[in-house]
DRENBA-451479 format. One record per residue: x, y, z negated of N, C-alpha, C in turn. Coordinates in steps of 0.2 Angstrom, whole numbers, plus 2048, in hexadecimal, padded with zeros to 3 digits. Example, Ala and Ser with C-alpha at 12.3 -4.5 7.8 and 13.67 -1.06 7.14 Angstrom:
BEGIN
8427E47D983E7EA7D98427F07D9 8407F57DD8447FB7DC8408007D9 
This chain:
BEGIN
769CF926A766CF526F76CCF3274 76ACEB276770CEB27B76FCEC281 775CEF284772CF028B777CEB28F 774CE7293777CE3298778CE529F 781CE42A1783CE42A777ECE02AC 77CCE22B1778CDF2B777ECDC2BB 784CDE2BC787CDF2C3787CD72C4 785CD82CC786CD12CF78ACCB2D0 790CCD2CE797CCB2CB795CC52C6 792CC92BF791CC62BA78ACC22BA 785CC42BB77FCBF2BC781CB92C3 785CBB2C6783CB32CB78CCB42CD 78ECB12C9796CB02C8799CAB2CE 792CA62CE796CA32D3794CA42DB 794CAA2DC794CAC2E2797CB22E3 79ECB42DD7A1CBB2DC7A6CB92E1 7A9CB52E57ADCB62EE7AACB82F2 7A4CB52F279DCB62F879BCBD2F9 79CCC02F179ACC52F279ECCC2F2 7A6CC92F17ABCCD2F27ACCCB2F8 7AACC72FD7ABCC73047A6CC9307 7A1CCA30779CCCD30A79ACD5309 79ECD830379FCDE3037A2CE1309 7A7CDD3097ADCDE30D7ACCDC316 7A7CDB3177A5CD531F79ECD8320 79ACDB31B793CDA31C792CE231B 790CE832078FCEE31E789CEF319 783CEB31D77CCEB31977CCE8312 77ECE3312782CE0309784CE6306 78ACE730978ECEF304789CF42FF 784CF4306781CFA30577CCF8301 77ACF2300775CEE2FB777CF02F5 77DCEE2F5783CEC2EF783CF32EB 786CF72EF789CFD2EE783D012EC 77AD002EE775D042EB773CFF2E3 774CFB2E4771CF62DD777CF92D9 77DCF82D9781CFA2D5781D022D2 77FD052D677CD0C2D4778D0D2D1 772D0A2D276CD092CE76DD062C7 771D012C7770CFD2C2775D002BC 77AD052BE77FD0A2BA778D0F2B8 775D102BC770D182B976DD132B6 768D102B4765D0B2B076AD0A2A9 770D072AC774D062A4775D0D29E 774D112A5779D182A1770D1B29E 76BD1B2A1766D1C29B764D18299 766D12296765D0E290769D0F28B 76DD1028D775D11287774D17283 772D1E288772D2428476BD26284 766D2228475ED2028075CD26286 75FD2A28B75BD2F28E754D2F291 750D3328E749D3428D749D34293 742D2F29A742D3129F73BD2C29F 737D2E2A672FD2C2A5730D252A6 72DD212A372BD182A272AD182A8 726D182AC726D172B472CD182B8 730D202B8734D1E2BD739D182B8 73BD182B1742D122B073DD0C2B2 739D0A2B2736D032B2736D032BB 735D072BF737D072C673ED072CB 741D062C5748D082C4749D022C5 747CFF2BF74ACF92BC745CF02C2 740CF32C673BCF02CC743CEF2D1 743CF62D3746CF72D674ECF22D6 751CF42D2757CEE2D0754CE92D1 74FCE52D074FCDE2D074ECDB2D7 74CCE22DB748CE12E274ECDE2E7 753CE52E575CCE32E875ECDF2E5 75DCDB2E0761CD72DE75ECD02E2 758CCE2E3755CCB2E4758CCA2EB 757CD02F075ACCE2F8761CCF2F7 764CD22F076ECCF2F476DCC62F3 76BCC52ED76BCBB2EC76ACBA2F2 763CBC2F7761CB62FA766CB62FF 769CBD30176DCBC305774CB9306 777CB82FE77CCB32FC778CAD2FC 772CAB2FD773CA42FC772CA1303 770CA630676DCA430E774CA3310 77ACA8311781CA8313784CA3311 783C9F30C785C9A309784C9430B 77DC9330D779C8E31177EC8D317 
């Protein structure tokens, strides 16, 4: 199976200053950043070593990511406007 990196970096590349500056400038961002990136590490690390765990919570999991990913974008795109 493959498993794909999520990190923000790589799916929306052309906002990877934006978002190394707003790491850096923006507490609430950080903390966005720094919870998705955690998430998205536990997600990668049970798909890699198949660990058995209930379809609800991984599929909750994986809600969950798209929710933060969803408000880190809007916030880079709004910051950009």
């Amino acid at each position: 199976m493959s498993i794909s990196d999520h990190a923000l970096h790589k799916d929306f590349p052309e906002y990877k200053d934006l978002i190394r500056e707003l790491r850096g400038s923006d507490l609430q961002f950080k903390e966005l950043c720094d919870h998705y990136d955690k998430l998205d590490k536990s997600i990668r690390g049970l798909e890699h070593r198949e660990v058995p765990t209930d379809d609800t919570h991984f599929l909750d999991m994986k809600k969950e990511r798209a929710h933060l990913k969803d408000t880190l974008y809007t916030k880079l795109t709004s910051h950009q406007a």
